[in-house]
Structure formats: C-alpha cells, structure tokens
C-alpha atoms as one frame of an Amber mdcrd trajectory, in Angstrom:
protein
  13.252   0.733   5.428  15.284  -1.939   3.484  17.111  -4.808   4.928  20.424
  -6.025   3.206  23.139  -8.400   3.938  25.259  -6.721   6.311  28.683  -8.768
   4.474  27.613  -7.277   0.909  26.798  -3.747   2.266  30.224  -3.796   3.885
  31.931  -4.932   1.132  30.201  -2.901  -1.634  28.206  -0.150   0.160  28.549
   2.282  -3.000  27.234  -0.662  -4.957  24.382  -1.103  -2.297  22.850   2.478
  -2.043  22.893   2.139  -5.916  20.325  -0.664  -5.991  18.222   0.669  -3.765
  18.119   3.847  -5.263  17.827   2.368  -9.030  14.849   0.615  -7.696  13.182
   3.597  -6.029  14.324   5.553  -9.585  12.186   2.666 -11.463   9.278   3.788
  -9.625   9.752   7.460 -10.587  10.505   8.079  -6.673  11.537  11.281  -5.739
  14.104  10.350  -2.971  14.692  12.517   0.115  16.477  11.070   2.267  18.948
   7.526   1.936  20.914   6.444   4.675  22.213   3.945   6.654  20.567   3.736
  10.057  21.630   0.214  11.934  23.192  -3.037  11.639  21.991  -5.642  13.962
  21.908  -9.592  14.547  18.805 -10.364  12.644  15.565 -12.307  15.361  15.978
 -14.943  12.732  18.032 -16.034   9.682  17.010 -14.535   6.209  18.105 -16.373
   3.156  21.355 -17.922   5.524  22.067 -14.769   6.476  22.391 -13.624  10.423
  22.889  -9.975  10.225  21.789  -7.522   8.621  22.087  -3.623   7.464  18.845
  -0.996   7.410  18.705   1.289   5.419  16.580   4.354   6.210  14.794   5.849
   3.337  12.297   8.846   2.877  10.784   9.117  -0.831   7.803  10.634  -2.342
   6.454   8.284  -4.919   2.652   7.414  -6.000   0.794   5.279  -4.356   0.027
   2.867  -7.157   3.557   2.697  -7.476   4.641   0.793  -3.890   4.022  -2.635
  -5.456   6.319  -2.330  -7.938   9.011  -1.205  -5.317   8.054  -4.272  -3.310
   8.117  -6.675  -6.331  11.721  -5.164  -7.386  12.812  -5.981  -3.657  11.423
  -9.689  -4.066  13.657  -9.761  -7.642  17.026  -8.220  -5.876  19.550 -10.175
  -4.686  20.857  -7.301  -2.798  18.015  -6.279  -0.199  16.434  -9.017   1.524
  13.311  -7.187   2.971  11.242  -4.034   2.550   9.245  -2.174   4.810   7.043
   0.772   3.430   5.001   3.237   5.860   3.508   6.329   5.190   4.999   9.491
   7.114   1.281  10.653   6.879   0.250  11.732  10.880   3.969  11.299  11.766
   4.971  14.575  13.195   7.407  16.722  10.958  10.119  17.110  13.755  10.291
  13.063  14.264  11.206  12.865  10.407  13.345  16.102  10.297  15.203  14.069
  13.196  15.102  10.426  10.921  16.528  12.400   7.813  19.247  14.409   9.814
  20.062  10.780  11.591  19.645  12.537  15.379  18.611  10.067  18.610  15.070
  10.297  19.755  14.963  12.464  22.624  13.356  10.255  25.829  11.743  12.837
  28.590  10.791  11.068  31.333   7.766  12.160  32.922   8.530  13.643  36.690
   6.508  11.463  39.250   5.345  12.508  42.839   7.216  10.522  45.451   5.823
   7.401  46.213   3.833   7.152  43.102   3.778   4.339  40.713   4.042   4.304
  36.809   1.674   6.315  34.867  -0.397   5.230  32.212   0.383   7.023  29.129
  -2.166   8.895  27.486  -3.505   8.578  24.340  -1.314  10.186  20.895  -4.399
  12.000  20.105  -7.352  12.904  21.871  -8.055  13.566  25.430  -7.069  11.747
  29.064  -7.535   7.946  28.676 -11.019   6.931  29.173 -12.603   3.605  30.953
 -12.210   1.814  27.620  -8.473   2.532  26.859  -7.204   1.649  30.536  -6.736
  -1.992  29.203  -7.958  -6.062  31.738  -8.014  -5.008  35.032  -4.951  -6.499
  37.663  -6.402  -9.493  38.858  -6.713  -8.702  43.119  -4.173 -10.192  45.205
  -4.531 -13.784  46.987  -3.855 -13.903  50.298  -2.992 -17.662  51.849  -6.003
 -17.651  53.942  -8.720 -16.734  50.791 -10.194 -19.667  48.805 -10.543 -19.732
  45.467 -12.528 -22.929  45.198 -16.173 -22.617  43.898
C-alpha cells in the first residue's frame, strides 16, 4: 500500500503510477496488480499534507529486496508512506477480490432471538478456548452492595 498526496495524484495520476511502479521496477518486482483503492482525510498531517491517495499494490519481489523499496519511498517526493505485508496465509479469494477492486462481502451471523453478540471464533483452529475469551465483565453493582474493604 502506498500513500501519496491526494493534490499531486489528482493532478498528475499518469505521472504518479509511474513512480511507484519505477520504484517497484528498481527492485526487479514483478507487479500484479496497481491500483488506486481510496482517498481519505489523513488521522494526522504528513509532510503539510491532509489528504491523501492509496494506492493498492500486489508484487512478487525477493525478500531481501523490501528495504530497498522502503528506502526509495523515504527518497520520493511523490509517495509519502509505504506499507508492505505479505499475502502469505491471506486467502486467495480475499486477494482475487483486492486485485479485481470488489467490496468485501459482510455476512452477518443469524442469532437466536433474544441472544446477545457472539464471540467470534478463532481464524484458525477450533471453538475459542478459556484462554482466548479475553478479562472477564466486571459483575454489576447494585446501590445497596459495598465495595469498601
């Protein structure tokens, strides 16, 4: 994911997807996917700037390689921040959907009337166990209890 001025992307967004790929070329990335994906109001200003444009990126490129890619970023006046992940234990239909640019689908889970939330269960593995159910909810005070030791 890189971050770039959202005035500079709008004015020059040819000029834009060039840098980032020339970077990920210096890196002998193989690029699959390059794409906008948001512009937003930034939590905080970078560099004077308020907003900001993402661009969504998929690339194959070796390992040793990333810190040159993140270096390059730090030397551009173009892109403002990088973020690099691996897509390694990301499911292959959650990045066929990134690439093709579709919405996440949300499924609500069906609840029994008059039940509460459920917890979510762990990505991998079985139900949630003692350990993963998180600080117990502190029990309710009525007026009459004391709390004084």
């Amino acid at each position: 994911m890189f971050l770039v001025d959202s005035a500079l992307a709008t004015a020059d967004w040819e000029g834009t997807l060039a840098s980032v790929e020339n970077i990920l070329k210096r890196a002998d990335a193989e690029v699959v996917s390059l794409r906008k994906w948001d512009e937003r109001k930034l939590a905080y200003d970078i560099e004077h700037k308020s907003r900001g444009t993402y661009i969504l990126s998929y690339f194959k490129a070796d390992t040793q390689r990333i810190g040159g890619i993140e270096k390059d970023v730090q030397l551009s006046e173009k892109i403002m921040r990088v973020l690099i992940l691996t897509t390694e234990g990301r499911p292959q239909d959650m990045i066929d959907r990134d690439i093709a640019g579709l919405p996440r689908q949300a499924v609500p889970e069906p609840q029994a009337e008059g039940e509460g939330p459920r917890r979510p269960e762990p990505a991998i593995g079985g139900p949630v166990g003692v350990a993963d159910m998180g600080e117990p909810e502190p029990e309710p005070v009525s007026e009459g209890d004391s709390q004084e030791a």
